[in-house]
VEXPA-395358 format. One record per residue (C-alpha): residue number from 0; chain; x, y, z. Coordinates in nm, 2 decimals, padded with zeros to 4 digits. Layout:
REM residues N
    nr   kette       xx       yy       zz
   NUM       A        X        Y        Z
...
END
This chain:
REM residues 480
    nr   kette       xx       yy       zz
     0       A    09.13    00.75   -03.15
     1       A    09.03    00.43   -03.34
     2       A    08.78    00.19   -03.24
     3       A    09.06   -00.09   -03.11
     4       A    09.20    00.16   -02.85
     5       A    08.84    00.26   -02.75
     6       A    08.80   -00.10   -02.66
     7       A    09.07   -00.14   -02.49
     8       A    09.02    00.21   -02.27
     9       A    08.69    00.01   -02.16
    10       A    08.89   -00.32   -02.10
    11       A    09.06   -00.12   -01.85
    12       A    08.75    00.05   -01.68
    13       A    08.57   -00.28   -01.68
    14       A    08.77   -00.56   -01.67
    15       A    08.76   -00.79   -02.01
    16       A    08.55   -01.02   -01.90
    17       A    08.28   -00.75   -01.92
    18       A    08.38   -00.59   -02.24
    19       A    08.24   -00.83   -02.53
    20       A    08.33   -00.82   -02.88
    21       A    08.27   -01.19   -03.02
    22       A    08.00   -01.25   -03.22
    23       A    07.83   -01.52   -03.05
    24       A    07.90   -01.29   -02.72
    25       A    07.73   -00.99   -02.88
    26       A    07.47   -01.11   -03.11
    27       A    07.16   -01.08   -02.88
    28       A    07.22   -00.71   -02.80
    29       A    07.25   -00.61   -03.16
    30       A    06.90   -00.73   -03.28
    31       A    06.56   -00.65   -03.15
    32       A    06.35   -00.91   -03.02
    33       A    06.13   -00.93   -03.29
    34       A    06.43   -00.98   -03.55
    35       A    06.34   -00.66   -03.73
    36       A    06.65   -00.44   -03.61
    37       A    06.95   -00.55   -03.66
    38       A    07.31   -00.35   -03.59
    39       A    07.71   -00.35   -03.54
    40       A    07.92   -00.22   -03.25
    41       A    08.27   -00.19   -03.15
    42       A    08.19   -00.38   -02.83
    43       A    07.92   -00.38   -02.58
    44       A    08.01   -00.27   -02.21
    45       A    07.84   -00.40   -01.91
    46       A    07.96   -00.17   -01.65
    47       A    07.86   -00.28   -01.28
    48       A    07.77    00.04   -01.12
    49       A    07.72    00.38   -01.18
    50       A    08.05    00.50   -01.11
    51       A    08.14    00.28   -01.40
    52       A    07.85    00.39   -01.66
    53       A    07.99    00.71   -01.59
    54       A    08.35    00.62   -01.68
    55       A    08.22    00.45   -02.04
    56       A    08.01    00.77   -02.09
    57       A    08.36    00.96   -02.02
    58       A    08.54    00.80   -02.25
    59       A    08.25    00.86   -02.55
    60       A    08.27    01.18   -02.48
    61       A    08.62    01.23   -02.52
    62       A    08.64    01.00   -02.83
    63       A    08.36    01.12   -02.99
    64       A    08.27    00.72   -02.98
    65       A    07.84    00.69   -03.05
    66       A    07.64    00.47   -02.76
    67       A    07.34    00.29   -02.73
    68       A    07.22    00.24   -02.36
    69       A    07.04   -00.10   -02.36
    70       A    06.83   -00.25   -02.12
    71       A    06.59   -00.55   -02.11
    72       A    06.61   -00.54   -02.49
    73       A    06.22   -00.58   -02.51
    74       A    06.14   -00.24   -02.69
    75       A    05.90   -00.30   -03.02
    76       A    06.06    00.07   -03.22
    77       A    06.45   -00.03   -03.23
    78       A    06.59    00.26   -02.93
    79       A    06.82    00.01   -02.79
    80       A    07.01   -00.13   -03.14
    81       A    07.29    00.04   -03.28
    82       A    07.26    00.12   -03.61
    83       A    07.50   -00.05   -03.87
    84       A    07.84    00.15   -03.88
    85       A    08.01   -00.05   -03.63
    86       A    08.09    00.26   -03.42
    87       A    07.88    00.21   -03.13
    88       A    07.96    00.09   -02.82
    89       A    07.62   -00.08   -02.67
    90       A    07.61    00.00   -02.29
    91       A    07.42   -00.29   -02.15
    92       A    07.27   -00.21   -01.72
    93       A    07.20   -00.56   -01.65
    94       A    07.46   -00.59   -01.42
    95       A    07.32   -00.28   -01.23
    96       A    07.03   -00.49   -01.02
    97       A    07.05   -00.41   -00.65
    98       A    06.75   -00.31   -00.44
    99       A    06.92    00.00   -00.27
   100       A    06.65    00.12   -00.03
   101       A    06.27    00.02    00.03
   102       A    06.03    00.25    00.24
   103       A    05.73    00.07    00.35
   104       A    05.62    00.39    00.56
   105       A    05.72    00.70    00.28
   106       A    05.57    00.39   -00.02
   107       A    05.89    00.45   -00.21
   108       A    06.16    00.19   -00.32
   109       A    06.51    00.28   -00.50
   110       A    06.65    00.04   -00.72
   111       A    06.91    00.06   -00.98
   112       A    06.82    00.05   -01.34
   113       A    06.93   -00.31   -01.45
   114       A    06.67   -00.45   -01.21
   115       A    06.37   -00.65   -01.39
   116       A    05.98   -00.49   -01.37
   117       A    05.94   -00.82   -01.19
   118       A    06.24   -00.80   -00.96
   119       A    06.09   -00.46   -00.87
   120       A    05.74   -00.57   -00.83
   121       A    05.85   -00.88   -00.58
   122       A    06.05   -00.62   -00.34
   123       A    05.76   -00.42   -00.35
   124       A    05.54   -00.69   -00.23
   125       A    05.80   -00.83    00.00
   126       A    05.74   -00.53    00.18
   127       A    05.37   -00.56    00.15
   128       A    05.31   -00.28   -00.09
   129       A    05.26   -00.29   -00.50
   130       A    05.46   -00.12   -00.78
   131       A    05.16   -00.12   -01.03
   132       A    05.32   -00.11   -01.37
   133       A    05.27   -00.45   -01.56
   134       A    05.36   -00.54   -01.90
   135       A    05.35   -00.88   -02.04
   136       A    05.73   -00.85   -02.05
   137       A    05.79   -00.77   -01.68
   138       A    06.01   -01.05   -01.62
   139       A    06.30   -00.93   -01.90
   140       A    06.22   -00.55   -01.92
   141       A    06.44   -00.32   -01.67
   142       A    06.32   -00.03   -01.46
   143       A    06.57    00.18   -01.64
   144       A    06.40    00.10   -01.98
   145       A    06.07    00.13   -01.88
   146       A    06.17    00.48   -01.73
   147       A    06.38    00.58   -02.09
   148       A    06.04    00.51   -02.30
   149       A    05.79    00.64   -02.02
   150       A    05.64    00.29   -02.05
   151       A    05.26    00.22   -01.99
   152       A    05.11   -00.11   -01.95
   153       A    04.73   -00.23   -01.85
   154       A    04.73   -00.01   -01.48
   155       A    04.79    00.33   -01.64
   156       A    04.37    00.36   -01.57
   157       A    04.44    00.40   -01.19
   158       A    04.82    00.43   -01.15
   159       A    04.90    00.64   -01.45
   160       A    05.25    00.56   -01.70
   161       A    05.59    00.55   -01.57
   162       A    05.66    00.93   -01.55
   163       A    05.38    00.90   -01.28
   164       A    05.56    00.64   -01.06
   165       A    05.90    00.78   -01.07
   166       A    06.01    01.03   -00.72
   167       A    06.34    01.08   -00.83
   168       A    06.62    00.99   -01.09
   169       A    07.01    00.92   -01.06
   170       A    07.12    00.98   -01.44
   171       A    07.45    01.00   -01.63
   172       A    07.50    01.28   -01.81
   173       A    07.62    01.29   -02.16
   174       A    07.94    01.46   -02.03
   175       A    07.99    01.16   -01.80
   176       A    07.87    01.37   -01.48
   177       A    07.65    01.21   -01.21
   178       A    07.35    01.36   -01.14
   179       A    07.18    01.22   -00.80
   180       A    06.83    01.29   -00.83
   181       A    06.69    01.04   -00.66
   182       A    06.46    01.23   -00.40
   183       A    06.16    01.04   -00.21
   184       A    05.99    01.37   -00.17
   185       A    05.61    01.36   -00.27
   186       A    05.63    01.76   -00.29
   187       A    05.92    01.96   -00.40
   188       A    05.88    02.27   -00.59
   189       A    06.27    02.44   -00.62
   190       A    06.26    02.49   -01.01
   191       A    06.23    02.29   -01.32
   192       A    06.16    01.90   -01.24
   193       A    06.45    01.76   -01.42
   194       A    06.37    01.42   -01.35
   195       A    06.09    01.44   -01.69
   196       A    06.33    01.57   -01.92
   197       A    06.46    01.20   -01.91
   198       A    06.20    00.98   -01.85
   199       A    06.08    00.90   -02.23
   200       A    06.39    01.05   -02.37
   201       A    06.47    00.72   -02.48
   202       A    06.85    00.75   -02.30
   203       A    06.88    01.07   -02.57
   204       A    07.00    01.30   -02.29
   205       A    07.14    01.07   -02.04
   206       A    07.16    00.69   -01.88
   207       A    06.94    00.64   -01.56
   208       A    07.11    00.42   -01.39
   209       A    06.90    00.46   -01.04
   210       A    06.52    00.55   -00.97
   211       A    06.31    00.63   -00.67
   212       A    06.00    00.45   -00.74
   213       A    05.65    00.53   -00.60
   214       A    05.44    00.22   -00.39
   215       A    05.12    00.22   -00.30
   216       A    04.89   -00.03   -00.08
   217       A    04.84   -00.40   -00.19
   218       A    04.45   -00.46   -00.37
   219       A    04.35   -00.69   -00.13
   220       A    03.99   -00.72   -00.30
   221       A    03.98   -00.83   -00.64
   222       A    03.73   -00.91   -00.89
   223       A    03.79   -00.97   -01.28
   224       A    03.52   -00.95   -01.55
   225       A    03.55   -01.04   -01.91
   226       A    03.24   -00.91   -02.13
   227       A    03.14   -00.97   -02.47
   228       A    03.02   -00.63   -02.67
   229       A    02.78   -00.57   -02.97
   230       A    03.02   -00.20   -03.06
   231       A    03.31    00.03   -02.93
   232       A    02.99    00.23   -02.82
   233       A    02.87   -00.02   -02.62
   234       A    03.20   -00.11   -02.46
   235       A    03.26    00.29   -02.39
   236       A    02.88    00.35   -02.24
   237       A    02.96   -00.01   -02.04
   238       A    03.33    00.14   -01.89
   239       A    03.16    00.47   -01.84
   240       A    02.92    00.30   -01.64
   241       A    03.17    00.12   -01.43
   242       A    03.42    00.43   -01.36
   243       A    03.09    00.63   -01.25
   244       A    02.98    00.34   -00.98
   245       A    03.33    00.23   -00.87
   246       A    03.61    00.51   -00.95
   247       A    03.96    00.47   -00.94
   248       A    03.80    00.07   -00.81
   249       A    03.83    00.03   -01.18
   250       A    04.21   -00.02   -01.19
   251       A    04.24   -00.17   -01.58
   252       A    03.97   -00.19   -01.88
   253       A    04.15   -00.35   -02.24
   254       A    03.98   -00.41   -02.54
   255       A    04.03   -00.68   -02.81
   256       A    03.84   -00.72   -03.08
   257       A    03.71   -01.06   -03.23
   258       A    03.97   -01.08   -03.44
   259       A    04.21   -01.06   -03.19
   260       A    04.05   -01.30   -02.93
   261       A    04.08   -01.54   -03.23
   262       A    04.46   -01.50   -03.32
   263       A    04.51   -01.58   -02.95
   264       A    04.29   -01.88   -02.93
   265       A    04.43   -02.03   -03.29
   266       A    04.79   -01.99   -03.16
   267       A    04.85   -01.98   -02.82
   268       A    04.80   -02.30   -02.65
   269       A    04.61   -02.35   -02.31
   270       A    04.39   -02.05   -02.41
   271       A    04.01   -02.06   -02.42
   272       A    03.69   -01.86   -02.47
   273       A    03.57   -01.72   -02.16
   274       A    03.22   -01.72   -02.27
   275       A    03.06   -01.90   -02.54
   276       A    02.88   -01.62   -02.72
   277       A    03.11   -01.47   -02.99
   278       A    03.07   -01.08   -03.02
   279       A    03.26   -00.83   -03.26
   280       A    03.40   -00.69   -02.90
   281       A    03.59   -00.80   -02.58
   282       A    03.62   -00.58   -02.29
   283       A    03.85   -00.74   -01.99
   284       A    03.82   -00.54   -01.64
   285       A    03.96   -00.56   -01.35
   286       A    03.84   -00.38   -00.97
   287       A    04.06   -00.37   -00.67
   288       A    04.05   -00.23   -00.32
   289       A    04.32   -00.19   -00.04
   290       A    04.02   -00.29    00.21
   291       A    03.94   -00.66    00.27
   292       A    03.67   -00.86    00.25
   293       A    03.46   -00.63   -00.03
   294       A    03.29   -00.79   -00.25
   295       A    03.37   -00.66   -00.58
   296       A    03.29   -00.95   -00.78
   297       A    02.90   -00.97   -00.63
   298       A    02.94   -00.57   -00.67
   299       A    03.09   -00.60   -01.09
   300       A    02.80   -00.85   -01.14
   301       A    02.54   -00.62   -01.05
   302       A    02.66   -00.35   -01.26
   303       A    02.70   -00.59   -01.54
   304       A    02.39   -00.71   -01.47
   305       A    02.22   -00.38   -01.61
   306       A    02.45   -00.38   -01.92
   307       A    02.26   -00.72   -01.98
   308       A    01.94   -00.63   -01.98
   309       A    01.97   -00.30   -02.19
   310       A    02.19   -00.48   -02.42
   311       A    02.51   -00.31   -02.43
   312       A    02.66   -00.63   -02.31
   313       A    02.56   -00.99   -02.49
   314       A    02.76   -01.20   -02.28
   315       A    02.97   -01.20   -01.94
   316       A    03.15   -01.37   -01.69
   317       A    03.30   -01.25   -01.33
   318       A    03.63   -01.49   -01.24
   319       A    03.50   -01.73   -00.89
   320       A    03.88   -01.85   -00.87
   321       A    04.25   -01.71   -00.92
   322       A    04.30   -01.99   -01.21
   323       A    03.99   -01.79   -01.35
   324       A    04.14   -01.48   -01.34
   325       A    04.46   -01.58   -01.53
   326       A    04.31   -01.76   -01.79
   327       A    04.14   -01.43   -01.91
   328       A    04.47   -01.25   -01.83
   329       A    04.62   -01.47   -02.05
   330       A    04.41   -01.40   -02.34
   331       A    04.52   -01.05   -02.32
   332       A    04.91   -01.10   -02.24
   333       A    04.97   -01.33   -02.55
   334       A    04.87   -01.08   -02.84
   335       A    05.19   -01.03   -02.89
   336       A    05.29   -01.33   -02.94
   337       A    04.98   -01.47   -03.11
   338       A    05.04   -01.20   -03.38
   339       A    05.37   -01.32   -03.45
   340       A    05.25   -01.65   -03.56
   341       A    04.97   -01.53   -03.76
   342       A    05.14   -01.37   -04.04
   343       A    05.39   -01.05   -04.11
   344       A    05.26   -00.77   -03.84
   345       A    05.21   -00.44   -03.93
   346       A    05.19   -00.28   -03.56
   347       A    05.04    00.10   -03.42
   348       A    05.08    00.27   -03.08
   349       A    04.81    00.51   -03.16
   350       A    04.60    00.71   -02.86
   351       A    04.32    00.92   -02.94
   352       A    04.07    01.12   -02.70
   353       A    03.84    00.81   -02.53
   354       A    03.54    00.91   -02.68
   355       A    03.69    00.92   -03.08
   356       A    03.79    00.56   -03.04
   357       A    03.50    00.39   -03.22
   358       A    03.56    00.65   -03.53
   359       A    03.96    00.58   -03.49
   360       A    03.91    00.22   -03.52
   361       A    03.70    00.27   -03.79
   362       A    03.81    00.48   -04.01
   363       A    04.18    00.35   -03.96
   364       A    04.07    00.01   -04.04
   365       A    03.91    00.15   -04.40
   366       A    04.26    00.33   -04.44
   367       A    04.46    00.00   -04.41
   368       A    04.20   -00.17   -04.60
   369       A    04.25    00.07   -04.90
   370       A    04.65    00.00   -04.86
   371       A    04.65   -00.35   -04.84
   372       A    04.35   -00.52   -04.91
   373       A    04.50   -00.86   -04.79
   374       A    04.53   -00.70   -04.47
   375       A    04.34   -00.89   -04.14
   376       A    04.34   -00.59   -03.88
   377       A    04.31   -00.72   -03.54
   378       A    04.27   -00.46   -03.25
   379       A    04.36   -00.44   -02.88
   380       A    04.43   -00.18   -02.64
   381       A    04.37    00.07   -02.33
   382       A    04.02    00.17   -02.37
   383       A    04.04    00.41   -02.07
   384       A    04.33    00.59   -02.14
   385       A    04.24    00.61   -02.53
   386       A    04.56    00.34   -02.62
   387       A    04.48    00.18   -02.89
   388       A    04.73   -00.07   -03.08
   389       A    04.57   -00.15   -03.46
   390       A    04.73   -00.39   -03.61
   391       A    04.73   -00.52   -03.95
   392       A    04.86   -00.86   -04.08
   393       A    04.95   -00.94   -04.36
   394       A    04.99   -01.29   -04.52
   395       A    05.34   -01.50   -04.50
   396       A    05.30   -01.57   -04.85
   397       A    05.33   -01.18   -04.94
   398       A    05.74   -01.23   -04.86
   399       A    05.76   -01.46   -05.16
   400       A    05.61   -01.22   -05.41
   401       A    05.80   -00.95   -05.25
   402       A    06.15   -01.11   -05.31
   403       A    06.02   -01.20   -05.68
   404       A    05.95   -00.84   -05.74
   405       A    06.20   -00.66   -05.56
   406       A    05.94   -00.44   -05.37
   407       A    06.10   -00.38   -04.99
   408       A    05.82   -00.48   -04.74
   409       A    05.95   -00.19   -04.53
   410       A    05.80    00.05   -04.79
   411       A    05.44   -00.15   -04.72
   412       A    05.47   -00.14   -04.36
   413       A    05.53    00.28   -04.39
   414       A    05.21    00.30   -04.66
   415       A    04.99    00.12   -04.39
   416       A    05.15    00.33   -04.09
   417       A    05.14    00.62   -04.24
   418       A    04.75    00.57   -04.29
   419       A    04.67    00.50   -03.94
   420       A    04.86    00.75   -03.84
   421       A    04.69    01.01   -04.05
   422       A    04.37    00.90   -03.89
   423       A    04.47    00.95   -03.53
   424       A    04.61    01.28   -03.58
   425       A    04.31    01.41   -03.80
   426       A    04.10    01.32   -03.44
   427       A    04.32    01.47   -03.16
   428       A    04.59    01.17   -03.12
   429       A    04.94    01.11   -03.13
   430       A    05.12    00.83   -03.32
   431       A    05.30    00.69   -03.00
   432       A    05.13    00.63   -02.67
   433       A    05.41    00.45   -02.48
   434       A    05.61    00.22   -02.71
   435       A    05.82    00.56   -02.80
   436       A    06.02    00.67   -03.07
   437       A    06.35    00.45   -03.15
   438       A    06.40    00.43   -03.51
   439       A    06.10    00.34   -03.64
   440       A    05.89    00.65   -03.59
   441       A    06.18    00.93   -03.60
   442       A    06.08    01.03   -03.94
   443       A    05.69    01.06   -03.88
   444       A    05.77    01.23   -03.56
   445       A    05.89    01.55   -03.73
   446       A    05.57    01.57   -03.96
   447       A    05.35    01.48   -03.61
   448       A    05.54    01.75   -03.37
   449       A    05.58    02.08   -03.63
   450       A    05.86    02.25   -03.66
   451       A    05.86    02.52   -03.33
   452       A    05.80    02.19   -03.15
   453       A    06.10    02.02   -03.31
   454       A    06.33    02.29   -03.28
   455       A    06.29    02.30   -02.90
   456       A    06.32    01.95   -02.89
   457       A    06.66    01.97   -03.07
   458       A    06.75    02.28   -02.89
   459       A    06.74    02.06   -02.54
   460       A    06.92    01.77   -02.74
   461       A    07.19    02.03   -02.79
   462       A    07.21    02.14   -02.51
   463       A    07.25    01.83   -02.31
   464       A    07.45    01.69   -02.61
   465       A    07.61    01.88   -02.81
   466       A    07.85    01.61   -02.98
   467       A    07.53    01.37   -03.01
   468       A    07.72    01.09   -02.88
   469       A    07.41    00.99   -02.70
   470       A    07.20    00.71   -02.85
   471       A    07.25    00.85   -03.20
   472       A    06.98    00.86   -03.47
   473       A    06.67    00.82   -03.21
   474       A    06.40    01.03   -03.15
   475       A    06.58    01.31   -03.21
   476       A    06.90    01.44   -03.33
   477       A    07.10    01.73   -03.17
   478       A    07.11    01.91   -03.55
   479       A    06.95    01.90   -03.85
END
């Protein structure tokens, strides 16, 4: 069947109106975010309910046609761009938003995949309860993307990544079936757990198009610290300290280094220090409690109080106001953005074990250093969960001298990765901690998995897929 007829098979499913094949109409879901993906498709779909993501997936199945399932469009490793045949159609669930169910008593809350992290955090607190993912792009990333790449965020301390918040699923299957999954139960042991075969699949085995989401009290005690560090050592001995006085209190501890801290400051505006004495380490808490009226900031300043006098800690300050509190929240949501502007950015989504993460900064550092030497690595990441995001930026000017020489930047930007990623594997780690796979780490995932590991991976893709009409050419393909 040729690609016109295809288009005009989903024309009829959907109605034209929500079957686009401009260019102006499809440009923003063919590129990433970041401008470093960029693709073609026959047409993307929006269907506006399930019933209709199934139809589209029934008629790529019969065609043979390739498609990418697309959400908020926020991912960093290109899962959600087609690649550049012009086969694809792009499956777009933003039109899939409702709030279907909310259980204040069972703390669950179903909603459909197109809804927004943010949407999904304000039902939950409409209903006086908190969904505790957060990512600094809550208000444009959808549930059902955050499911695909088994998303993390700056609560996976307490709260754990998305596979940990998810009761139950309703997916499309590759075939076009239904599958309701979507089960409140806390406890349900009848076989294999489906439900994890998709989350972090990357919409490689099927399209969620509903969740059951776990909720869980409202902190109603808060207290946020921001400390400045001599050494990873320091910061580790100083969170080790904290988790052994205060628990699962300690709901998020993120490091940035120096380096960091001054990208922000130099390029985000309405930033500030927090504290005037400059340190090679940052180390932003936070400690929350259903209960009211604790005191957890007189509590976080006597335990930082010791880390003061033993000097592990040269410098802190627990937030007296909300305003407080975001201003040092800010510093830590705007890497992204900060990096951006300071040159061409070489990003990792490394994890090692917590206590490696001193040597992993190190020695990773000296391994881009001895790639690039024009290299300013900046650091930030999920001390307690071993998360951390190296980064190395290189200087605009280096596109210049690239286009004068012909050498692709791409083939840098492997050289640097390939270096970090050597180092986190060499101490325990994996090369992706919860951005995912996409396109940009397929290759490296082969070398990091082994080969019994990667043939059961692509004996499941088979399996579910065996045409490998599903999200093509990411993370994983049904045959060699």
């Amino acid at each position: 069947m040729s690609g016109t007829e295809v288009v005009e098979r989903a024309r009829a499913i959907l109605g034209p109106a929500h079957v686009l094949v401009g260019p102006v109409d499809t440009a923003p879901f063919l590129a990433d975010w970041r401008g470093r993906y960029r693709g073609a498709a026959l047409a993307v779909v929006r269907p506006a309910d399930a019933a209709q993501v199934a139809a589209i997936v029934r008629l790529c199945a019969e065609t043979g046609t390739p498609l990418v399932p697309q959400g908020g469009n926020t991912g960093v490793v290109g899962g959600a761009i087609p690649d550049g045949s012009g086969r694809s159609l792009v499956l777009s669930l933003s039109r899939l938003t409702r709030i279907r169910d909310v259980d204040p008593i069972g703390d669950s809350l179903t909603v459909e995949a197109g809804c927004t992290l943010a949407a999904v955090q304000a039902a939950a607190e409409e209903a006086g309860r908190l969904f505790p993912m957060s990512l600094g792009s809550e208000g444009s990333c959808q549930i059902g993307g955050t499911i695909a790449t088994n998303a993390g965020g700056t609560a996976v301390l307490r709260y754990g990544p998305m596979r940990d918040l998810v009761l139950g699923l309703e997916v499309v299957l590759p075939d076009g079936t239904l599958w309701n999954g979507l089960r409140s139960l806390r406890k349900d042991n009848t076989g294999y757990a489906l439900k994890h075969l998709f989350i972090g699949a990357e919409g490689t085995l099927g399209i969620v198009t509903a969740a059951t989401l776990k909720l869980f009290p409202r902190p109603q005690s808060v207290a946020t610290g921001f400390l400045a560090l001599p050494s990873l050592d320091a910061a580790l001995q100083v969170f080790a300290q904290l988790r052994a006085a205060l628990g699962d209190r300690v709901s998020t501890a993120e490091i940035l280094s120096e380096s960091q801290l001054a990208s922000v400051l130099a390029h985000v505006p309405g930033t500030a220090r927090p504290l005037g004495t400059i340190m090679p380490w940052y180390l932003l808490v936070e400690v929350t409690d259903p209960m009211q009226g604790l005191d957890l900031a007189a509590r976080l300043e006597d335990l930082l109080s010791t880390g003061l006098e033993d000097g592990r800690i040269a410098d802190a300050a627990v937030a007296r106001s909300q305003a407080q509190a975001n201003a040092m929240w800010k510093l830590r949501h705007s890497v992204s953005e900060a990096n951006r502007k300071s040159g061409i950015v070489v990003g990792h989504d490394t994890a090692v074990p917590v206590a490696r993460i001193p040597d992993f900064v190190t020695r990773a550092s000296a391994a881009i250093e001895a790639v690039r030497p024009d290299a300013r690595v900046v650091a930030v990441g999920h001390i307690g969960d071993g998360n951390i995001h190296l980064v190395a930026i290189l200087p605009e000017s280096l596109r210049e001298s690239l286009r004068a020489s012909g050498e692709p930047l791409d083939r840098i930007a492997q050289a640097i990765s390939a270096a970090v990623h050597e180092q986190a594997i060499a101490l325990g780690g994996t090369i992706s901690a919860e951005h995912g796979i996409g396109q940009s780490m397929r290759d490296a995932l082969a070398a990091f998995k082994g080969p019994a590991e990667m043939a059961l991976m692509r004996g499941i893709k088979q399996l579910f897929d065996p045409q490998g009409v599903m999200n093509p050419g990411k993370v994983v393909a049904a045959r060699h």
